[in-house]
FIKEZA-170675 format. One record per residue (C-alpha): x, y, z; residue in three letters. Coordinates in steps of 0.1 Angstrom, whole numbers, plus 2048, in hexadecimal, padded with zeros to 3 digits. Example, Ala and Ser with C-alpha at 12.3 -4.5 7.8 and 13.67 -1.06 7.14 Angstrom:
87B7D384Eala
8897F5847ser
END
This chain:
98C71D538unk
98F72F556unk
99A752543unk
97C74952Cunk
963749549unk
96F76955Cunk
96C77E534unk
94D76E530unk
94277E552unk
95179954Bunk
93D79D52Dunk
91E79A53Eunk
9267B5558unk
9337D053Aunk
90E7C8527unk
8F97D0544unk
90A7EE54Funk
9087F752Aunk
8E17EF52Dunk
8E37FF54Eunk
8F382153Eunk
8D7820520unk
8BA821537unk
8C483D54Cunk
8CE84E52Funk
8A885252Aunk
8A187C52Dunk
889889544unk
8728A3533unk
8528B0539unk
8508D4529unk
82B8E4532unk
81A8FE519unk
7F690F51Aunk
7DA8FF505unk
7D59084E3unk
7B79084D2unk
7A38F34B8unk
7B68F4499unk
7D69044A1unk
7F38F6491unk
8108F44AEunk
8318E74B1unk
8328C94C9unk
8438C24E5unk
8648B34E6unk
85C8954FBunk
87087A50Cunk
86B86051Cunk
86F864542unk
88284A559unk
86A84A577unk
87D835592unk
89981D589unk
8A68035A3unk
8C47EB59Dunk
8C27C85ACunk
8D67C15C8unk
8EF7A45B1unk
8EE7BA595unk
8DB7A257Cunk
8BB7B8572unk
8B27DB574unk
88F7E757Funk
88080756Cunk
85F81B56Aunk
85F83254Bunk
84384B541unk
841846519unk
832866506unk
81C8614E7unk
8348694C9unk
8178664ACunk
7F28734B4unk
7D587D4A0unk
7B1872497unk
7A186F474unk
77B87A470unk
76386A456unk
75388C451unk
77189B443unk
77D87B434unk
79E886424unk
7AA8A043Eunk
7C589B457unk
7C58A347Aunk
7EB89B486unk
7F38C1493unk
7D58C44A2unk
7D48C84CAunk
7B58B44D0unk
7B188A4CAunk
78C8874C7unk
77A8644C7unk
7548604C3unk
73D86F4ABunk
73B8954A4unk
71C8A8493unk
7278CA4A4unk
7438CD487unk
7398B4473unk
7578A0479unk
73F886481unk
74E863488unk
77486649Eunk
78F8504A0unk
7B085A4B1unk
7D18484A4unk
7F08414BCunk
8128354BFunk
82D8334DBunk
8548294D3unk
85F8124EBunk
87D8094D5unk
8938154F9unk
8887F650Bunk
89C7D8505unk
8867BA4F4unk
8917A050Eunk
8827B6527unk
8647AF53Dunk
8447C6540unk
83A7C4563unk
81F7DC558unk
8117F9542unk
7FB815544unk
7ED82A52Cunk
7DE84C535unk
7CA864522unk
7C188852Bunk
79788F525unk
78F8B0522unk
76E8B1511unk
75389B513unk
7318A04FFunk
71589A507unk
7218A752Cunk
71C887543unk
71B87152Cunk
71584E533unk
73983C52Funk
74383750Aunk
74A8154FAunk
7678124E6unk
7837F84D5unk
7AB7FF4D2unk
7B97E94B4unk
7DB7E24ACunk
7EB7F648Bunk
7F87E1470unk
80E7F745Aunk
81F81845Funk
80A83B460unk
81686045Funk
804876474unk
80389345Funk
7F687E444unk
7E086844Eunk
7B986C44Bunk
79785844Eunk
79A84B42Cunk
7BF84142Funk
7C183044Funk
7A481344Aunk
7BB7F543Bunk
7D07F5457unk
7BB7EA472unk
7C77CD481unk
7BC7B84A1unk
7A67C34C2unk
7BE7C64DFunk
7A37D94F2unk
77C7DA4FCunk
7747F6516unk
76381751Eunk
76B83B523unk
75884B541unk
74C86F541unk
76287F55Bunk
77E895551unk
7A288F555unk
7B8876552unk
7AD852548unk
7BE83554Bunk
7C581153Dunk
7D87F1543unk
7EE7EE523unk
8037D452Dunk
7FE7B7515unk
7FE7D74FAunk
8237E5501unk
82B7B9509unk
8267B24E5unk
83B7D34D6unk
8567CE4ECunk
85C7A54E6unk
8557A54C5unk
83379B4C1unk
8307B24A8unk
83A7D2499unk
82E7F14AAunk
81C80A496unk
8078144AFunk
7DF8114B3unk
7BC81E4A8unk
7A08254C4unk
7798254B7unk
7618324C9unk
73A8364C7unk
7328404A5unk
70D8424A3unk
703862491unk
6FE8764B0unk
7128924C0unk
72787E4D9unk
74B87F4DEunk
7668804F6unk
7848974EDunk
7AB8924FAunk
7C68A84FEunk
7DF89C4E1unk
80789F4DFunk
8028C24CCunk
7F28D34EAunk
8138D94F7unk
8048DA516unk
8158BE526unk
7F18A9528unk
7FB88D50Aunk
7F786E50Dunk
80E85351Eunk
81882F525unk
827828548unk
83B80A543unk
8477F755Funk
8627DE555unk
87F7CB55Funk
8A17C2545unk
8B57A3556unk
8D979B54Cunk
8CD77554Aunk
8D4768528unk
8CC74452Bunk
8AC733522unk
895723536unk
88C6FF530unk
86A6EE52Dunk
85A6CB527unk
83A6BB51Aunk
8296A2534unk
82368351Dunk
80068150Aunk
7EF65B509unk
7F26484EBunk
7D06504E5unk
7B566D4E9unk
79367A4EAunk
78E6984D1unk
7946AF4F0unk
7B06A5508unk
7C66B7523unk
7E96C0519unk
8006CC534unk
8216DB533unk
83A6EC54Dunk
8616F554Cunk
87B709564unk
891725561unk
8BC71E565unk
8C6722586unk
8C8747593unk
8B5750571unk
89A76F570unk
87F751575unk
866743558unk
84F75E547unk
83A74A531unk
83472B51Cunk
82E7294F3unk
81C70A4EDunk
8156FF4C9unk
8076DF4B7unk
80B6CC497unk
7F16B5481unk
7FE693478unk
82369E474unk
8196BE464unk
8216E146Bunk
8246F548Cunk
804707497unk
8057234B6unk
7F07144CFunk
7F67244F2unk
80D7424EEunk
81A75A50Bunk
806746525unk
80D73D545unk
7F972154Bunk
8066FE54Aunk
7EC6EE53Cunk
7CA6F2524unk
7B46DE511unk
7B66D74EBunk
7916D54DFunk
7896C84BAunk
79B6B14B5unk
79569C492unk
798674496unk
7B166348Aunk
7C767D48Aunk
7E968049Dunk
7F06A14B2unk
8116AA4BCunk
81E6C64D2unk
8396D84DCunk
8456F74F7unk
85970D4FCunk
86272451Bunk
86A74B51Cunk
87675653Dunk
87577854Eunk
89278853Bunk
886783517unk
89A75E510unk
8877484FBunk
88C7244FDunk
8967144D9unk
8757024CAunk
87E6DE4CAunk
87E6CF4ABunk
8666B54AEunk
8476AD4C1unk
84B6A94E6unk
82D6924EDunk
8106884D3unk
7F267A4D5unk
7D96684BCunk
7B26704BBunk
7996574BEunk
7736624C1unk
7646454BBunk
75862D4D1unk
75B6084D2unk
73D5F14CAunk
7365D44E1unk
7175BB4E5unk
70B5A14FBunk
70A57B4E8unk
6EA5714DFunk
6D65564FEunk
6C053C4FBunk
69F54B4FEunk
69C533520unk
6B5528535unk
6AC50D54Bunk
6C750B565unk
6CE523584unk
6F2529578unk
6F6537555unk
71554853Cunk
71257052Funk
72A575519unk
734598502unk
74859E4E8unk
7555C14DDunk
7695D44BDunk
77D5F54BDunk
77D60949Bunk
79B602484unk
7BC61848Dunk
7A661E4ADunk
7B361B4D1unk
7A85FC4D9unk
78E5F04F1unk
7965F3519unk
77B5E852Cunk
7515E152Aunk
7375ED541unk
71E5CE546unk
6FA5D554Eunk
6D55BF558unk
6B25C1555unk
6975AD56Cunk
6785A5553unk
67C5C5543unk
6825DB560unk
69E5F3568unk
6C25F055Cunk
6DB5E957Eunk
6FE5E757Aunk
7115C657Bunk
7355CA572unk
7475ED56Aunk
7635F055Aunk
76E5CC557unk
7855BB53Dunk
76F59853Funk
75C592523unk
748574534unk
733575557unk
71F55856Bunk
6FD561574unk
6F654A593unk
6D55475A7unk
6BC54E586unk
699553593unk
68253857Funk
66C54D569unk
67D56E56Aunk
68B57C548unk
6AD58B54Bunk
6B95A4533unk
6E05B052Cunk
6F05C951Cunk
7145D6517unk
72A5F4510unk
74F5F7506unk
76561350Dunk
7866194F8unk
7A8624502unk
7A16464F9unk
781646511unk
7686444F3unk
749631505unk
7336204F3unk
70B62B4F5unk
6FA615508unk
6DB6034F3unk
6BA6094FDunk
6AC5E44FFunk
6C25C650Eunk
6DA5B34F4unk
6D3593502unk
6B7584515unk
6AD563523unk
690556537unk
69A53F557unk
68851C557unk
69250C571unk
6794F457Cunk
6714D0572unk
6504CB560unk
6364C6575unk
61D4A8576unk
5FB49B588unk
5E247B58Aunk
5BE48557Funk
5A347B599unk
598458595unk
57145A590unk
55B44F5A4unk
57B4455BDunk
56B4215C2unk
5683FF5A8unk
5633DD5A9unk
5713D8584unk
5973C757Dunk
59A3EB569unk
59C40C565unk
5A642A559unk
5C043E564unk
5CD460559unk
5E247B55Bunk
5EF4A0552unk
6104B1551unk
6204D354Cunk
6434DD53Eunk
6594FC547unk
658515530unk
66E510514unk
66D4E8518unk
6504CC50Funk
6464B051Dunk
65948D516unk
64B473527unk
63646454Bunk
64344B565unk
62144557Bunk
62342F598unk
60A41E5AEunk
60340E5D3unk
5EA3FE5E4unk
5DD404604unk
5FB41A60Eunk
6143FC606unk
6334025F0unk
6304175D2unk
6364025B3unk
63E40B590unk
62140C576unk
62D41F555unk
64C427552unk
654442531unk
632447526unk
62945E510unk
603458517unk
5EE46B52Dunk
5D6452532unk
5D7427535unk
5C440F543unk
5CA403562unk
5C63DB56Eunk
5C53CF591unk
5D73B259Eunk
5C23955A4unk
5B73925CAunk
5CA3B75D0unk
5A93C75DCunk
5B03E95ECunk
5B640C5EAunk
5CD4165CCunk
5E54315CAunk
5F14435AAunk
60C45D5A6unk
62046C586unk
63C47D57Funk
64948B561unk
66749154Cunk
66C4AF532unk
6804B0512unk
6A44C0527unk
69F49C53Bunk
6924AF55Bunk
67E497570unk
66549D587unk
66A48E5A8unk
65147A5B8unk
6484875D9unk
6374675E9unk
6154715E7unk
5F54655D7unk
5E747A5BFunk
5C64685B0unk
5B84495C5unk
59F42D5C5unk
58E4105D4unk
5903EE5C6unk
5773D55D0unk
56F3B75BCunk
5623A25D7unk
54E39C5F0unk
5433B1603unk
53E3C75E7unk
53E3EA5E9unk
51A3F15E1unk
5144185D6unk
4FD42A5EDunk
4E744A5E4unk
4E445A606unk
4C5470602unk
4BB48F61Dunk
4A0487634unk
48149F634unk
47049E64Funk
4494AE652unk
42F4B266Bunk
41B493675unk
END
């Protein structure tokens, strides 16, 4: 084991001075020749690549490089001359020409970067161009778009009506200022995706402005042989590390909204070239893999859109800084199942009075089948009408005691549910429920007893009550007392509101009435002690005589 170890070692050491050997291999060249003119067919340069610095780490494991990259393919096709070709031509011209009629200008390109490794890592990337004409002079800066190639292209062969198919995606939206000289670019994500694979490179198409007007900007190419072409500076680092990093999916909830946070994160082996990046992809209900989050660094994002019902699965992976890609797992590491619909819930019907102080609200609520199930209810009131308040929030209860009710106010409820999945339920624009407190006994009164004096055995009493809203009237208990003795009962569970009234023989005097009465709940009135209707009873001598007192007038004698 030990023997098996130190080759293995070993091994590693021989393949990075291999590596090591292969990039300083690279040839320095730079041959310089006078400009030639518009349409002169040259032999190009011989051009290398050209090892700028290169710096070893101190343990050996990576090497650090900066390498100048000439353009090996160059030309532009014209729509004015549709079916000519323009690769040995010393200009690259971009715009829209009426001088020659080339009219609209697009410049083709391609660099081989097949001498850096694939598990290396692009620090960074230049490109630089050299502008030499510009037309109109100071021209305000010039929009323009770089799209990936597709397919392969000659540049001696190649022409306007050739090269359309192949477009493939935008990699870049910018603008060419006027001055001349060398212009520059970040190409970093451009030389990232030839070099790891992303996808084959056959180089790329720039388009200019081409409104029919004469306005161009015109580039030294590759057949100048001037030593002006056009180059990627690529800054990148190759590391001996040959193990993949590892990552994990923090766990989803059972249930979702239709957009949701998914998070992710992961670590390189110990003394590793550190984690690069994270490939994130999704599946639908079990089905196939979908790129999601590719090349990013971030360790979390959103998923938007979401359809309900449906299960979401994901899974990462983690790249780390020399090119080793973690193996996609083979299942989902966390799912998740989208609800976007929200519960129902509704406060039980009330009486439309209550008539106690202390009364029961109770709710009941639903989740849609397969949903993920109810988790709590908002619980709001209404004062006759008025403003919603809160009550409870976020309870589990599904019953509440309302104590203290206000005789004659109306109270109105209403509830919401939320769901598992945090679906809330629209609250309703009128209350659910609503009950009017009556709380008070009926209430109950002796008329006045007319003309307050007699000297009859009878006469007529009566009376008048009034219920609580929501209750009637059931019956009368009216009492009696003379001259301020003890009351005594009369009627007791009348329904009348009148009777006639007999005195006790020799019980001359001043009688007393007062009533109370009873309502259809059994709430009884209390009696408070005090006459309500009176009258004089005298039936013998001396009796009460009535008496019309009349005003005196008095006049002059």
């Amino acid at each position: 084991m030990t023997r098996q170890k130190s080759d293995q070692r070993i091994g590693r050491v021989r393949t990075a001075l291999l590596l090591l050997i292969l990039l300083t291999s690279i040839m320095v060249a730079a041959a310089s020749a006078a400009p030639v003119q518009e349409g002169a067919e040259t032999q190009p340069d011989s051009l290398d690549p050209i090892v700028l610095s290169r710096e070893v780490s101190a343990d050996g494991q990576s090497v650090h490089m900066v390498v100048e990259f000439p353009v090996v393919a160059d030309t532009f096709v014209t729509s004015g001359l549709p079916d000519t070709n323009w690769g040995s031509n010393s200009n690259l011209r971009l715009g829209f020409n009426l001088t020659n009629n080339f009219q609209a200008q697009r410049m083709l390109m391609r660099y081989d970067f097949s001498s850096i490794p694939s598990q290396a890592v692009i620090n960074s990337a230049t490109f630089r161009i050299f502008q030499h004409t510009v037309s109109p002079s100071n021209d305000a800066p010039m929009g323009f778009q770089a799209r990936f190639l597709n397919s392969a292209w000659n540049e001696n062969q190649v022409t306007w009506n050739s090269h359309s198919p192949d477009w493939g995606s935008v990699f870049i939206t910018s603008s060419i200022l006027s001055e001349l000289g060398w212009r520059e670019a970040d190409a970093r994500d451009l030389v990232r995706e030839w070099v790891n694979g992303g996808r084959p490179n056959f180089g790329f198409i720039v388009i200019g402005d081409e409104t029919p007007q004469q306005r161009e900007r015109v580039f030294h190419a590759r057949d100048a042989n001037n030593g002006l072409f056009s180059r990627i500076i690529v800054d990148f680092t190759v590391s001996t590390d040959t193990t993949p990093p590892t990552s994990f999916m923090v766990p989803l909830p059972v249930f979702s909204r239709d957009s949701f946070l998914v998070q992710w994160d992961g670590q390189d082996n110990p003394g590793g070239s550190g984690l690069d990046f994270f490939d994130v992809q999704f599946q639908v209900n079990g089905g196939g893999w979908q790129n999601w989050r590719m090349g990013t660094r971030d360790r979390s994002a959103t998923f938007f859109g979401a359809v309900n019902g449906s299960t979401y699965g994901f899974r990462v992976r983690a790249v780390d800084l020399a090119g080793n890609q973690q193996t996609w797992p083979a299942v989902a590491q966390t799912a998740t199942t989208v609800d976007t619909i929200a519960p129902t819930a509704s406060v039980n019907a009330l009486p439309p009075f209550t008539f106690s102080q202390f009364f029961t609200v109770s709710w009941t609520g639903s989740d849609n089948q397969g949903g993920s199930g109810l988790n709590r209810y908002d619980l709001q009131y209404q004062l006759d009408g008025g403003q919603w308040s809160d009550w409870l929030v976020g309870t589990t209860q599904t019953s509440v005691q309302v104590t203290g009710a206000q005789n004659g106010v109306t109270y109105g409820f209403r509830v919401r549910a939320i769901d598992n999945a945090g679906n809330v339920q629209a609250w309703s624009d009128a209350a659910q429920a609503s009950t009017t407190a009556s709380t008070l006994p009926p209430v109950s009164t002796v008329n006045p007893i007319l003309p307050g004096y007699t000297d009859q055995d009878t006469f007529v009493v009566s009376w008048v009550g009034t219920a609580s809203p929501g209750t009637t009237l059931q019956f009368f208990d009216i009492r009696y007392r003379v001259d301020n003795g003890p009351w005594l009962d009369w009627l007791t569970g009348t329904t009348n509101i009148s009777a006639v009234f007999t005195a006790p023989a020799g019980q001359d005097g001043k009688y007393q009435f007062e009533v109370r009465a009873s309502d259809s709940i059994g709430r009884l009135e209390a009696f408070a002690g005090v006459a309500e209707a009176a009258i004089i009873v005298r039936r013998s001598a001396p009796f009460i005589e009535p008496v019309t007192w009349m005003p005196l007038i008095g006049g002059a004698q």
